[in-house]
N, C-alpha and C positions, 0 to 999 in steps of 0.2 A: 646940654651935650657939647664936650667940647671941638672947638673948630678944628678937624682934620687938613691937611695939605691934600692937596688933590693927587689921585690916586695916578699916577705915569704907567701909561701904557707898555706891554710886556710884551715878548715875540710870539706869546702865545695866542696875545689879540689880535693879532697881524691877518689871519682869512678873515674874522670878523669886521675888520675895516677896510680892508683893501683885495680885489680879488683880480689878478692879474694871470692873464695865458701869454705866456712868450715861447717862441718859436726860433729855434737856430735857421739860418735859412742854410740850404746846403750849396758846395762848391758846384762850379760848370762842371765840371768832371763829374760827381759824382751825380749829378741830375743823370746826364746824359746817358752814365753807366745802369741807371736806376730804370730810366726808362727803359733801352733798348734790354733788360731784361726782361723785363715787365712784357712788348710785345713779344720777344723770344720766347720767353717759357709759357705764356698766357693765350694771347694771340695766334701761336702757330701749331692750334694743336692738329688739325688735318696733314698740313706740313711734315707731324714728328710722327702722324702713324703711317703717312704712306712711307716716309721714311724707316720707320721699323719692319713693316710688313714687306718690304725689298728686301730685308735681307734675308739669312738663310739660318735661322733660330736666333738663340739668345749666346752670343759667349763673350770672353772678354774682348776679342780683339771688337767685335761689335759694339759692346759699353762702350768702351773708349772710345771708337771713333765717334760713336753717337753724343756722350758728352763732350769731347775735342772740339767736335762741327758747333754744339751749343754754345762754349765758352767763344769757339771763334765769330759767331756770327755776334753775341755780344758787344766784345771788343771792335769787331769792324764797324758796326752800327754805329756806337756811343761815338768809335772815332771820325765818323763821318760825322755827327750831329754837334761834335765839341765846338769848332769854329763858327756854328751860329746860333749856338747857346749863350745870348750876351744880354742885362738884363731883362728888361719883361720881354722885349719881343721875344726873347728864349722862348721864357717862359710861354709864352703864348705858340710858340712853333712845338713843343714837346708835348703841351695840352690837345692840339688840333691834330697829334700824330696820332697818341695815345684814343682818341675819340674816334677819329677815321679807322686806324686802325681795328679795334673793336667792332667797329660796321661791317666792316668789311672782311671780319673774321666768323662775324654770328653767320653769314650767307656762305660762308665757303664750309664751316663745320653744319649748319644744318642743312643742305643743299647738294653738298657736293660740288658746287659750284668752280668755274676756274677763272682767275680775275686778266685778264686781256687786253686789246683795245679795242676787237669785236664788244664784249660787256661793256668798256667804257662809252661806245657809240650805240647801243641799244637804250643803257642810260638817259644819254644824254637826249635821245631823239622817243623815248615815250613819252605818255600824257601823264595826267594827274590821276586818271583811271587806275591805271596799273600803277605807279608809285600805292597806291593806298592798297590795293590786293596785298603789296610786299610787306606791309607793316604788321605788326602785332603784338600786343602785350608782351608776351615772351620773348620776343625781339628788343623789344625798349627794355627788358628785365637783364638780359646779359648784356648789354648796352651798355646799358648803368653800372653795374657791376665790373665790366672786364675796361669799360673806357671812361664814362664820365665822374666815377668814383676816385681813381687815382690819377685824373687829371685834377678834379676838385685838389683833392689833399696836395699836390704836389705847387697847385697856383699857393694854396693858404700857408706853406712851409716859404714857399720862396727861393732865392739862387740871389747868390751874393755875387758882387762883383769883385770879379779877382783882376789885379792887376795885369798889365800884358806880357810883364814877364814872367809871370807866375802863369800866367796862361799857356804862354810859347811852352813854356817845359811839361805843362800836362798834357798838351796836346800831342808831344813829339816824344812824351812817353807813353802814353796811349798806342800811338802808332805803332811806337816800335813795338810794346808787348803783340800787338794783333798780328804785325810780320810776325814775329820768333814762335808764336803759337800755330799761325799758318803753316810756319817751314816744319815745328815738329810732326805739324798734322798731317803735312804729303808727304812727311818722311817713314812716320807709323802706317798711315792709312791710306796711302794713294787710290792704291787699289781698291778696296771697298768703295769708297767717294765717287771714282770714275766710274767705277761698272753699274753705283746706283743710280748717280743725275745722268747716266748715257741710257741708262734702259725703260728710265720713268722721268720723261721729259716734265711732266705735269705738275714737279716739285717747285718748279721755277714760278711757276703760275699760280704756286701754293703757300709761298715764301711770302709773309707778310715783313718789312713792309715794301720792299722793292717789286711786290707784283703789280700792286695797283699805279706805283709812281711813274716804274715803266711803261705803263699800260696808259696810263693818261699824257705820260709823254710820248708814245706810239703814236697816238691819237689825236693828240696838236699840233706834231710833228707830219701826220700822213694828211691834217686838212688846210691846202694848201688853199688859202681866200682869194689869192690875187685874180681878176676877173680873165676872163678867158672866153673868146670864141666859142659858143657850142658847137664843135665839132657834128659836120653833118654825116650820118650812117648812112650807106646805102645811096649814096648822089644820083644812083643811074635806074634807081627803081621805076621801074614798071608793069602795070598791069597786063597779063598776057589773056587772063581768062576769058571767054567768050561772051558777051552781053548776052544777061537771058531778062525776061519779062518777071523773073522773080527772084527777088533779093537774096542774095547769101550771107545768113549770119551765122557767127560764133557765139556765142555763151560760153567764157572762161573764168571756172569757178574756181580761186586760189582759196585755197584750205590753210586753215593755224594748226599748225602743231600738232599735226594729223601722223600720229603714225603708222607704218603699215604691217607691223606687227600685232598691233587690234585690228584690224580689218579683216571680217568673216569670209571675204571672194578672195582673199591671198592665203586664205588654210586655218585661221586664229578657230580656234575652236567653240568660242561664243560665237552667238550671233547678232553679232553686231551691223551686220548691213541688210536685215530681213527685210527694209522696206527698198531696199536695190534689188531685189531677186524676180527674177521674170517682169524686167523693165528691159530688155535687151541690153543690158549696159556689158560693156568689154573693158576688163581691168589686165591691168600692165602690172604684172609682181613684181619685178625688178629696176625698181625706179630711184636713184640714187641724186639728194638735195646737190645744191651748190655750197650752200652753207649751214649752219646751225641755229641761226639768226633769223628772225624778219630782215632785219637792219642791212643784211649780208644777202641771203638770197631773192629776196623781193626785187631788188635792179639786178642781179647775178640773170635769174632766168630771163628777163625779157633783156639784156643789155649786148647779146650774141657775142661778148668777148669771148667767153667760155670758163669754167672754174680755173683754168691754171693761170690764165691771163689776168683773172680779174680781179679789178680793189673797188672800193667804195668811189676814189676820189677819179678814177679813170672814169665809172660811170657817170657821174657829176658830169662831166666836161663832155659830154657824147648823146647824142640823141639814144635813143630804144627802137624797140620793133614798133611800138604802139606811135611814134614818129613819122616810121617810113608808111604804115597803114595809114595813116593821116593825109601823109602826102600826096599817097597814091588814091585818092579818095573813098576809100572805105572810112565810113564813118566809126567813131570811137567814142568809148562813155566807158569810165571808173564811175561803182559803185560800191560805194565803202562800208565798211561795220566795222570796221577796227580802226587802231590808232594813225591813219594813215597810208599814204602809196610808197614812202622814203624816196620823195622823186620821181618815181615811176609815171606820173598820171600829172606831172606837172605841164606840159601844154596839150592836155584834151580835156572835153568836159566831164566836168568828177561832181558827183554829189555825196556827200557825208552823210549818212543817216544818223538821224537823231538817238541822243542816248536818253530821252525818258517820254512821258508825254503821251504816249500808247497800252492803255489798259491791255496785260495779259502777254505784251511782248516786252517791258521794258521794265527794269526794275532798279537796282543800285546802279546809276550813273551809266548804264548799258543797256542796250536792247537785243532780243535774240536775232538769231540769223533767218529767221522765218520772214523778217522786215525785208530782208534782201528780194525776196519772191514777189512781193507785194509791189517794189520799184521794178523789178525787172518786168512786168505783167506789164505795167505802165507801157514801159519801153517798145515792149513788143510788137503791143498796137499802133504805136508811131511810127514804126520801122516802113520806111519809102527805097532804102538803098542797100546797100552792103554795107554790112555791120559786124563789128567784134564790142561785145559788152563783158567786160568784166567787174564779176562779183567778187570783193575782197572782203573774207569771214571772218570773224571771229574765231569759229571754232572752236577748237580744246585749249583755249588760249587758259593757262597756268599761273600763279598757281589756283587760283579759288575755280576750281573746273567744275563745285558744283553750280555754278551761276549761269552756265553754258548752254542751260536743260531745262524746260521744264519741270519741276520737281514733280513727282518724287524720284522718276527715272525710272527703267527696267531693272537692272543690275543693282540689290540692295545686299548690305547697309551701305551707305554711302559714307564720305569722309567733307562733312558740311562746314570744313574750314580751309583758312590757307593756310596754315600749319599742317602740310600737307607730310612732312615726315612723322609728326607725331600720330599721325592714324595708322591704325592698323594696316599692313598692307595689299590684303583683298578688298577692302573698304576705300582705298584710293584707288586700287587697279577699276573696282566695280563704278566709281565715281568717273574714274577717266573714258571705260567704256559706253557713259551714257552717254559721253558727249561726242563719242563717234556715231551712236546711235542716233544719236540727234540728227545729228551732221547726215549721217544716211538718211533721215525723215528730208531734209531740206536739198538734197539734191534730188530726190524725187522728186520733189513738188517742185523744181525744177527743171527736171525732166515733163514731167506733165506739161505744165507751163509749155515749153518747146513746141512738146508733142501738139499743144490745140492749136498753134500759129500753122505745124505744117501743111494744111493745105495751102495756104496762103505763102509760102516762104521756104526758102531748104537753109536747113536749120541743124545746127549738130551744139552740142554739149562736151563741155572738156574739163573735169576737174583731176588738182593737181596742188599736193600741199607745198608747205614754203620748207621746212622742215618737219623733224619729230621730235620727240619728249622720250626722257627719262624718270621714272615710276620706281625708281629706288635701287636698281638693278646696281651694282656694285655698290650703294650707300649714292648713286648719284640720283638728283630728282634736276626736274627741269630741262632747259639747254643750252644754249651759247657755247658749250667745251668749242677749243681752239679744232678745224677738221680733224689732224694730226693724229691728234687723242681721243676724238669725240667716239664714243660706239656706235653701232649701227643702229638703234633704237632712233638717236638723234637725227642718220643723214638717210636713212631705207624710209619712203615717201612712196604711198600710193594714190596711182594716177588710175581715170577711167574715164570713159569714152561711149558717147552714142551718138550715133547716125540712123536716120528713121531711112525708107531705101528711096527718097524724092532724092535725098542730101548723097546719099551713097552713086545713082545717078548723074547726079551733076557734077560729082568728083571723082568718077570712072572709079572707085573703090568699092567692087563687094565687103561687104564687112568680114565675109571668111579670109579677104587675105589680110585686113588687119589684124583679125584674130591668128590666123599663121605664126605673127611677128611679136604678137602680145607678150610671148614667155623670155623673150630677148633682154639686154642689158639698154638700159635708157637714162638719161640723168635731164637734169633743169638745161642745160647743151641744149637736148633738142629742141628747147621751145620756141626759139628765135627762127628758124629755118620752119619747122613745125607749121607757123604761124604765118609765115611767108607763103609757103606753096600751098595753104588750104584758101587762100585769096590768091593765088595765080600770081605772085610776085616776084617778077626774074628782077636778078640782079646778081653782080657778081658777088657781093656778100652770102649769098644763099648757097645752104652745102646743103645737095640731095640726100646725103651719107647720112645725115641728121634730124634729116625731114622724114619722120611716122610716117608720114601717107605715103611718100614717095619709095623706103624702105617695104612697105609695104605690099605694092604695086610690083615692086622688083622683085618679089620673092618668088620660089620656085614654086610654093604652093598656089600662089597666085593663080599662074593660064589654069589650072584646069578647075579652078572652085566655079561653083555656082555662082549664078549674078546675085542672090541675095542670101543671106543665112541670116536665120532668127535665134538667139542667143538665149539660152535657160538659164 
């Protein structure tokens, strides 16, 4: 066979020998333009329906401005982001926007949610309990998809480095296109724009990504560290009451996310508080929260500033009510089932109740609120003095509110996840009403409780939620909305009350004139003054206007009621 020259490879052997992926990486500009669409038309879609649903049908001058507003928030973005698009770190600040964002779009479209820096401080001061209720396949699935997907592709593409003066002209023609879009857009649309961000503030709260940055800049900005005096409340308190041979205690049971829209003694047509009925217990319909928060109302009602006065960072810096009882020697004790007092119960003695470890009350990483009766029982037989003990619950804490109950609960089917929008909606309402129902089992057994010390003790019961919940009612579930906005679902809170007639007695209140006063307007205000004059505590701080017992006593129906009434 004769000897051939060897055969020289052809372009057509070329995949067969070599297999190469190259990649153009893209300009700073056009990163930037890429992203800031990406969260614009991707990320903001709650943003562009409550934006649609404001206006007043579909026509053209609405198109336009709707797509005008789109193009221009683009261009503003990309032109804010151009300047610190410079290589990887770019890359790594357009990656962390695109992922953040995405987070924090899945909670505001499945939720309803509104990003703040109330949200940002509920955040930051939960446990790991609650971070893991919020998570869920379907959550890491649009995750992936809306954020960790085109931040992957956009790190693997790349961002070349442009020169600075090829920089300067993209950057300052970026700019100017977003002015000259701007000017045509208040020059077409003013009016449309105005009349919509002035009537539905909640856009701004809804605007990815400036709701979160501001909101965490709110939030760094409002927590001032530098060390500070506690400011002392109440300097001149003193006890006025009369020494008796037998202790006066409180029982103040702070309720989660207890609305009063479920509760059966405010009108709800389930029966949701059957094991409260013929306990003599007195409920207050018209009880408006401080905030929408734990985070918020938890130091709001015991901090007496009042809601208009009050921030998180004023109460920091200022003693509470549960201080000035302190001082004036009524004994105090925090007992916890939830995440925390937010301060409140930081110089009295607080016990934490365990989250496992007890067959039949404790289960994923929580225990029910029936734990709470079990310490306080404790308490009660140690009780030598005057006493406020407060039980802080769990309650209807959200979303996974079937964890809240005993299963299987009254009110079925139930909705036995925390992807609590995708269940049906009777199925979550019935799920939410179990844990009121609960919550009604445990302040009886509560009251019981009470009831076997009174011979021994004058003794009254006072529960009283932190806020409420949203169960779907305009597309919103959950709560934290900014007040402004929030609906009444989130800040209408029911409060109730009993006094056996030792207690009623020793605090010159027949229960008829509490009862009198019961259908009156009340919010978390009263609880500072409230708490004051049910221990005999003068001080100039203390406003009688605000104090239940003493409103109560003042009223006209008052002189002529009976010295006792027994309550159905």
């Amino acid at each position: 066979m004769p000897n051939l020259p060897p055969r020289q490879p052809s372009s057509a052997d070329a995949p067969l020998t070599s297999l190469r992926v190259t990649n153009v990486p893209l300009s700073a500009t056009w990163a930037s333009v890429g992203t800031a669409s990406w969260i614009v038309g991707v990320d903001n879609l709650s943003f562009w329906r409550t934006f649609a649903l404001a206006q007043d049908g579909l026509s053209a001058t609405t198109a336009a401005s709707t797509v005008g507003l789109g193009i221009f928030l683009v261009l503003l973005f990309a032109a804010v982001l151009r300047p610190f698009v410079v290589g990887r770190a770019g890359i790594f600040l357009l990656c962390t926007l695109l992922v953040t964002s995405a987070s924090v779009s899945h909670y505001l479209d499945a939720w309803g949610v509104l990003f703040d820096k109330g949200l940002v401080r509920n955040m930051i001061e939960t446990d790991s309990r609650e971070v893991r209720e919020l998570l869920s396949f379907p959550a890491f699935v649009d995750v992936l998809w809306r954020g960790i997907f085109p931040a992957a592709l956009l790190w693997f593409i790349g961002i070349r480095n442009d020169g600075w003066k090829q920089s300067a002209v993209q950057m300052t023609l970026l700019g100017v296109v977003a002015a000259s879009v701007a000017s045509a857009l208040l020059a077409t649309s003013y009016g449309t724009l105005a009349s919509t961000f002035r009537n539905h503030r909640e856009l701004r709260f809804q605007l990815v990504p400036t709701n979160y940055i501001n909101a965490v800049y709110g939030y760094i900005k409002g927590e001032d560290t530098t060390p500070t005096a506690l400011l002392q409340v109440a300097p001149d308190a003193r006890r006025t009451e009369t020494l008796s041979g037998r202790p006066l205690v409180l029982v103040l049971i702070v309720g989660e996310t207890a609305r009063a829209a479920n509760f059966s003694l405010g009108g709800y047509a389930r029966q949701t508080n059957t094991a409260l009925v013929n306990r003599d217990i007195l409920y207050f319909q018209n009880v408006v929260s401080c905030g929408t928060d734990t985070a918020t109302s938890l130091p709001c009602m015991f901090s007496g500033l009042g809601a208009e006065a009050f921030s998180v960072q004023k109460a920091r810096e200022r003693e509470n009510v549960l201080d000035v009882l302190l001082r004036t020697g009524v004994s105090v004790q925090w007992l916890d089932n939830n995440s925390g007092c937010k301060g409140v119960c930081a110089r009295v003695p607080t016990r934490q109740m365990p989250t496992s470890g007890i067959d039949g009350l404790c289960g994923e990483d929580a225990c029910l609120d029936e734990i709470l009766t079990q310490s306080l029982e404790e308490r009660l037989s140690e009780v030598k003095q005057d006493t406020a003990i407060v039980l802080h619950q769990m309650g209807s804490h959200g979303p996974a509110y079937y964890r809240r109950y005993p299963a299987p609960g009254k009110f079925q089917p139930t909705c036995d996840t925390n992807r609590i929008q995708s269940c049906d909606r009777q199925a979550l309402v019935n799920t939410y009403d179990n844990t009121i129902e609960y919550a009604s089992q445990n302040i009886a057994r509560i009251v019981e409780a009470a009831r076997a010390r009174a011979p021994a003790i004058d003794i009254a019961v006072l529960y009283i939620s932190d806020h409420g919940e949203s169960l779907g009612e305009r597309n919103i579930y959950l709560h934290g909305l900014p007040p402004m906005l929030a609906p009444s679902e989130q800040t209408h809170v029911p409060m109730l009350a009993w006094l056996p007639a030792q207690t009623q007695d020793r605090l010159k209140l027949p229960i008829s004139c509490l009862a009198s006063v019961a259908g009156q307007k009340y919010s978390h205000d009263n609880l500072f003054s409230t708490l004051l004059g049910f221990f005999g505590v003068a001080t100039a701080a203390y406003r009688a206007d605000l104090d239940v017992l003493a409103i109560a006593r003042a009223s006209h129906a008052c002189g002529n009621a009976p010295q006792r009434l027994t309550l159905k």
